[in-house]
C-alpha positions as CSV (number, residue, x, y, z in Angstrom):
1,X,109.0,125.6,97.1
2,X,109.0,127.8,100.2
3,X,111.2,131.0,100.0
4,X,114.2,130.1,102.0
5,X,114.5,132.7,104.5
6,X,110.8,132.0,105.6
7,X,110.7,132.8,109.3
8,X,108.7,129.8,110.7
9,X,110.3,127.8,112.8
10,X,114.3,129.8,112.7
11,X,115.5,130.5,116.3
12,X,115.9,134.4,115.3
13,X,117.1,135.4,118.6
14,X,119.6,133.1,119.3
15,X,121.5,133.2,115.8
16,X,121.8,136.9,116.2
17,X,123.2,137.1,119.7
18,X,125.8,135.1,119.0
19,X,126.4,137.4,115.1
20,X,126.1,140.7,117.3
21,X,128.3,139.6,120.2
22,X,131.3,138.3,117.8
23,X,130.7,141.4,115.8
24,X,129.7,143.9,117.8
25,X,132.4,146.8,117.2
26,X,131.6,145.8,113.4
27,X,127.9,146.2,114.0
28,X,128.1,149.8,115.8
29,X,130.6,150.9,113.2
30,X,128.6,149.6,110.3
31,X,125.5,151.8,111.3
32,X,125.9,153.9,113.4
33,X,129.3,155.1,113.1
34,X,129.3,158.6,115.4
35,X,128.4,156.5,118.3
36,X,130.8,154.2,117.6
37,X,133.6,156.5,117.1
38,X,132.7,157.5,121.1
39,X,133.4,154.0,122.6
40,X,136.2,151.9,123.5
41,X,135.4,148.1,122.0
42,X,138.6,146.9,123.4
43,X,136.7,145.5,126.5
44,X,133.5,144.6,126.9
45,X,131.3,143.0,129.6
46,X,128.1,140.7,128.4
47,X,125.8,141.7,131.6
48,X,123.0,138.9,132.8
49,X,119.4,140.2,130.4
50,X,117.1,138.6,132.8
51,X,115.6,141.7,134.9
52,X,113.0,141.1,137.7
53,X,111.8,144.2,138.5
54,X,109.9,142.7,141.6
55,X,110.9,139.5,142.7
56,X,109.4,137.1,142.9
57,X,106.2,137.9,141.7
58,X,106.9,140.8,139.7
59,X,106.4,140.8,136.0
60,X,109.6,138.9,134.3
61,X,112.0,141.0,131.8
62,X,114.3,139.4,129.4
63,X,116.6,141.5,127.4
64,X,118.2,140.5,124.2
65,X,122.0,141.9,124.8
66,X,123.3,143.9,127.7
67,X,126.8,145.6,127.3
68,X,128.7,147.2,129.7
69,X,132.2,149.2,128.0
70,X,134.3,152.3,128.2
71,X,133.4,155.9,126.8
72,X,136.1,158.0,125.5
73,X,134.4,160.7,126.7
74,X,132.2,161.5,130.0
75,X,128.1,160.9,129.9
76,X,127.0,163.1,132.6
77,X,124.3,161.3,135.0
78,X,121.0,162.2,134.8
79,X,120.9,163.1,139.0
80,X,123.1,165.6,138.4
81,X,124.7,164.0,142.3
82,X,127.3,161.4,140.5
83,X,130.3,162.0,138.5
84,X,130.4,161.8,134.9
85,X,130.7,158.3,134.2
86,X,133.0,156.5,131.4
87,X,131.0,153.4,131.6
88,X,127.8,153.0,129.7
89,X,125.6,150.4,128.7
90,X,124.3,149.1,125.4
91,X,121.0,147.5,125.2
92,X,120.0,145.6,121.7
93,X,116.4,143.7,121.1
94,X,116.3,142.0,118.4
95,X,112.5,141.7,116.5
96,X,111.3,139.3,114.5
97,X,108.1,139.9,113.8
98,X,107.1,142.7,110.9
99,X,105.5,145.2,112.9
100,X,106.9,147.7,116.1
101,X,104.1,147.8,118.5
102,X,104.8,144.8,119.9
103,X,108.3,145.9,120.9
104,X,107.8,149.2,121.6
105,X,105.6,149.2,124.8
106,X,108.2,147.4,126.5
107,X,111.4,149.3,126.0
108,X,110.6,152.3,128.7
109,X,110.4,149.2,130.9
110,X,113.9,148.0,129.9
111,X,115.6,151.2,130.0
112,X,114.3,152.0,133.5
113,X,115.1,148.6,135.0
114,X,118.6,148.7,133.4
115,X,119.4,152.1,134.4
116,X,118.6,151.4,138.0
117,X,120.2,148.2,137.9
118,X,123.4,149.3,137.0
119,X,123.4,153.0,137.9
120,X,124.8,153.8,134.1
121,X,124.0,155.5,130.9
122,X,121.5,153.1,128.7
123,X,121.7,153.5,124.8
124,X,118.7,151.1,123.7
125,X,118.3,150.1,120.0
126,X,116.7,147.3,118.2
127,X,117.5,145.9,115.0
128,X,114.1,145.0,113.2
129,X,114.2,141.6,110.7
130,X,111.1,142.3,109.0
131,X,110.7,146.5,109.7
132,X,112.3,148.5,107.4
133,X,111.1,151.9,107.8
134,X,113.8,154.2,107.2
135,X,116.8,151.5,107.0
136,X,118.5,153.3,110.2
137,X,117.4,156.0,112.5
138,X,115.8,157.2,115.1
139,X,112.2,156.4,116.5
140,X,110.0,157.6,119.7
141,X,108.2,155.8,122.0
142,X,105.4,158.3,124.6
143,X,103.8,157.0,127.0
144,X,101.1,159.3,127.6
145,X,98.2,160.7,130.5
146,X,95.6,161.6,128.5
147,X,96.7,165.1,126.7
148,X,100.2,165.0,128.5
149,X,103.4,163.1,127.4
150,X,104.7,161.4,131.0
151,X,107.1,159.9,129.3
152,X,109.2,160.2,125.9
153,X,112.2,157.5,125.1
154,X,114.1,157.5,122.1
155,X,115.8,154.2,120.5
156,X,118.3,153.9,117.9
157,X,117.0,151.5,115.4
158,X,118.5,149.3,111.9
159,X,115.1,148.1,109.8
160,X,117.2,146.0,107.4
161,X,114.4,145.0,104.7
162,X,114.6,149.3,104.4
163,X,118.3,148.6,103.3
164,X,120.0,148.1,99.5
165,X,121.4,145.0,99.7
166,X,123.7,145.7,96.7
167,X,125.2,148.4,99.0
168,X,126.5,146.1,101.7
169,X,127.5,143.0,99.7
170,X,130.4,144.8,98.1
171,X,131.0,146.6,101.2
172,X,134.1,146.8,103.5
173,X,132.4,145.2,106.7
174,X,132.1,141.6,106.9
175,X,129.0,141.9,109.0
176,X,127.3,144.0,106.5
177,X,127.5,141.6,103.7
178,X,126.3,138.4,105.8
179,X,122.9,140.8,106.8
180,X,122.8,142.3,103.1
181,X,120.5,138.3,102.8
182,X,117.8,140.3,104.8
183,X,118.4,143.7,103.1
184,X,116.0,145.0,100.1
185,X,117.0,143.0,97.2
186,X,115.5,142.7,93.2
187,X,113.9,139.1,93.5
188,X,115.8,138.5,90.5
189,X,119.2,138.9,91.8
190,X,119.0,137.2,95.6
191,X,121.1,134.1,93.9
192,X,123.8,136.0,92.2
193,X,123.6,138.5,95.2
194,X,124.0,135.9,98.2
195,X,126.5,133.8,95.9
196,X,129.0,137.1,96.0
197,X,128.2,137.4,99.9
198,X,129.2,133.7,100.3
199,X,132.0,134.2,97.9
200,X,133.4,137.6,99.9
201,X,133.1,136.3,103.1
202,X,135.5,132.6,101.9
203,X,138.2,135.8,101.0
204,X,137.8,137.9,104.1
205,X,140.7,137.8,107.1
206,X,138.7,136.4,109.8
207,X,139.1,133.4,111.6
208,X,136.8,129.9,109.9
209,X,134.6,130.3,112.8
210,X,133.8,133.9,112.1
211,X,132.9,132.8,108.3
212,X,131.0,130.5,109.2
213,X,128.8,132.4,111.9
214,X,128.3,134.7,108.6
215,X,127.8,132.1,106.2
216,X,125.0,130.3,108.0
217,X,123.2,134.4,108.2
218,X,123.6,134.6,104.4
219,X,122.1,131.1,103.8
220,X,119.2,131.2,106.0
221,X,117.5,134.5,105.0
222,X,118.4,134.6,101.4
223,X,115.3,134.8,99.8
224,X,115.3,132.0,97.1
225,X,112.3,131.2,95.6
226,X,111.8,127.9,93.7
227,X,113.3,129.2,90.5
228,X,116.3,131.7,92.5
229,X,117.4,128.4,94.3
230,X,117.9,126.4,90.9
231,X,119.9,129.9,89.4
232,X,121.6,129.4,93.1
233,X,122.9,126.4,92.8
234,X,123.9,127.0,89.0
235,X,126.0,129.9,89.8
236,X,128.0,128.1,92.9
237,X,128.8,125.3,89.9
238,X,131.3,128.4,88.2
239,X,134.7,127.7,89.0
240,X,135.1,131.2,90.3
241,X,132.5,130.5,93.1
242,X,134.6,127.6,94.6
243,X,134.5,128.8,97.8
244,X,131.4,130.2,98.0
245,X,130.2,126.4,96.6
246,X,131.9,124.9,99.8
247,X,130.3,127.3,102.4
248,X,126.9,126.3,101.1
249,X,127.6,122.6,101.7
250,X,126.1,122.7,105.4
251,X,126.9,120.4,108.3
252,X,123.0,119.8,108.1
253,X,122.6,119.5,104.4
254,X,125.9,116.9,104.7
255,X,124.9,115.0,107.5
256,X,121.2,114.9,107.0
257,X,121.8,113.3,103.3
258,X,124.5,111.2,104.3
259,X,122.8,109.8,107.4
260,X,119.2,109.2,106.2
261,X,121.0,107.2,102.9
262,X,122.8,104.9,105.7
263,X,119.3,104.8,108.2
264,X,117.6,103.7,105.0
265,X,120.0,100.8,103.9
266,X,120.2,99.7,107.9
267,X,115.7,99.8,108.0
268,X,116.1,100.6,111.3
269,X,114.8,103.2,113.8
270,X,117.6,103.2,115.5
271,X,120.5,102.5,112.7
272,X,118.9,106.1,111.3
273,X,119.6,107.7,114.1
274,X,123.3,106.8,114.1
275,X,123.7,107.4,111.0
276,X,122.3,111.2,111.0
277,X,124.5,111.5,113.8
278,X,127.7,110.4,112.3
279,X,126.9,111.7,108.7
280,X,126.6,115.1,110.6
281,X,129.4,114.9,112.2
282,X,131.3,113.7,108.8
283,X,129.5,116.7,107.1
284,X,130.9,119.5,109.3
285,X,134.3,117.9,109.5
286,X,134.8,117.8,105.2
287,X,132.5,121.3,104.8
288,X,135.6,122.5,107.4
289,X,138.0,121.1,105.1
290,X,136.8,122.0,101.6
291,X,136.1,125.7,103.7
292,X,140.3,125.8,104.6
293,X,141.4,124.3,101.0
294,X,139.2,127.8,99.3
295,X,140.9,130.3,101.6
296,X,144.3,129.0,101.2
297,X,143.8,129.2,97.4
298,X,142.1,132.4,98.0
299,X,145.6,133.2,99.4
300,X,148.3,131.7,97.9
301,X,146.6,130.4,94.5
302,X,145.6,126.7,93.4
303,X,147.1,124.2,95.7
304,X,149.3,120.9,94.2
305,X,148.3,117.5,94.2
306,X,150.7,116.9,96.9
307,X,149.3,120.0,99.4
308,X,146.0,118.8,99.0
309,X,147.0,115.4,99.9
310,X,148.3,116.4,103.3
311,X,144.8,118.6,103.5
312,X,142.9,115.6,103.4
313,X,145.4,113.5,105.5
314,X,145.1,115.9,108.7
315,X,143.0,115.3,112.1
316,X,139.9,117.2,112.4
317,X,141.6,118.8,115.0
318,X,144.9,119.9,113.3
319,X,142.6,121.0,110.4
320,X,140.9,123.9,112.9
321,X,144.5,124.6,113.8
322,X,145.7,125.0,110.2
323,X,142.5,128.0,109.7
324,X,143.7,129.6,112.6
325,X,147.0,129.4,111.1
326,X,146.6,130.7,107.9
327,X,146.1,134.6,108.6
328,X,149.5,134.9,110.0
329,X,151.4,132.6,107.0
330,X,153.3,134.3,104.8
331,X,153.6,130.7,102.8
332,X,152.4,127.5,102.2
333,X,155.5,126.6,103.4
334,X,155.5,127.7,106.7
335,X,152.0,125.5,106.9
336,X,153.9,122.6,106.1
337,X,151.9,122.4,103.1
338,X,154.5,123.0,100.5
């Protein structure tokens, strides 16, 4: 068996601009916490990352994550003509592959277009997937004219494979213990390492689609081997792993065994097809429910016969409203659930 957070075929980019946008405050905070300390997360503008730096034919720059927010103290302007400004921009890539020079040429060409673009201070940094180097830091790309440096940029960088996992799992931030899955782990402690993450995150005060977001980065780079997957799945079975056990139960894991079991019995192309689509469906909607019935135990303790009964009564619908409902409840009660 593969290792599970094999990176063929995973749409990288994607799942982390959407971890990093919900969690961006958490993210600055979580490594680099000076910088974060000097800006104001209250408000933030996600810019357009396509830059074309010649249009139409000039050559085509994409950037990962463009933020525009508030300072709490002035960046002076590199003219020396403007005021001090108290907007700045954040610039993230995000890289995949386990090497830097394929990154690296390009981000001169980034910070330039953006500064000029938007007439602000650029902080660039990268968070590398497969780098580790020194876990966090600093690094320096030259571009250079024979003996002489032209130019010298610096980046901000995480490596999370340079990173103790152990560290971040029984951490404080949320978004720590989701990446601790790509973090420097012994091989034979990813299960019982990624069931505490799952675990943790079923017991942390965010809202179900937050958990989830961090739940789905926990179970696709764990790195199970054949043998860590079957300890995996043993450890989920302990009672005090409920939650945890219902996070793992993905809407594709779900839908995809549920549907191909009804395609099969149909022997039809196109009865598969329906049935992957409505097993899905049924898979997300009861992995939500089983998701809200572990927090609310997390909460208030084991629930009655007659609370999960209503549980498994509600809409889909009112069952997304009950997890938003659930940090502010001082009760079962006041969930109608008593």
């Amino acid at each position: 068996m593969a290792e599970q957070n094999s990176f063929v075929g995973q749409d990288h980019d994607q799942r982390f601009k959407v971890l990093i946008r919900e969690f961006f405050a958490d993210f600055m905070r979580l490594f680099f916490a000076t910088w974060a300390s000097r800006f104001d997360f209250r408000e933030i503008d996600w810019l357009d990352q396509e830059l074309l730096p010649a249009p139409p034919d000039g050559v085509r720059l994409v950037a990962d994550l463009v933020a525009r927010l508030r300072v709490l103290e002035p960046v002076a302007m590199p003219d020396g003509k403007q005021a001090d400004s108290w907007l700045a921009i954040i610039h993230i890539e995000i890289e995949a592959p386990d090497r830097t020079t394929r990154l690296e040429p390009r981000l001169p060409g980034y910070y330039v277009h953006l500064r000029e673009r938007h007439q602000l201070p650029v902080l660039p940094i990268v968070i590398y997937l497969k780098v580790g180097l020194d876990g966090v830091g600093t690094q320096v790309v030259t571009e250079r004219f024979w003996e002489t440096d032209i130019l010298t940029l610096k980046y901000l960088y995480v490596g999370l494979p340079g990173l103790n996992a152990r560290d971040y799992v029984h951490g404080k931030n949320w978004l720590g213990v989701a990446l601790s899955a790509l973090m420097r782990m012994p091989a034979n402690r990813a299960a019982e390492l990624g069931a505490e993450a799952l675990q943790r995150l079923t017991e942390a005060p965010l809202t179900i689609n937050q958990r989830l977001l961090l739940g789905d980065c926990v179970q696709a780079y764990l790195p199970l081997d054949e043998a860590q997957s079957i300890e995996f799945e043993r450890i989920l079975l302990r009672p005090e792993y409920e939650g945890a056990r219902a996070m793992n139960k993905t809407s594709f894991e779900l839908g995809h065994e549920t549907g191909m079991e009804r395609g099969i019995e149909r022997g039809m192309a196109r009865g598969m097809e329906r049935g992957m689509e409505q097993g899905m469906e049924r898979g997300r909607n009861q992995g939500h429910r089983e998701l809200v019935i572990a927090v609310l135990e997390g909460r208030f303790g084991p629930l009655s016969e007659e609370a999960l009964s209503k549980i498994e009564q509600l809409s889909d619908l009112r069952i997304l409203q009950l997890a938003r409902d659930i940090g502010k409840a001082q009760s079962l009660a006041e969930l109608g659930l008593a």
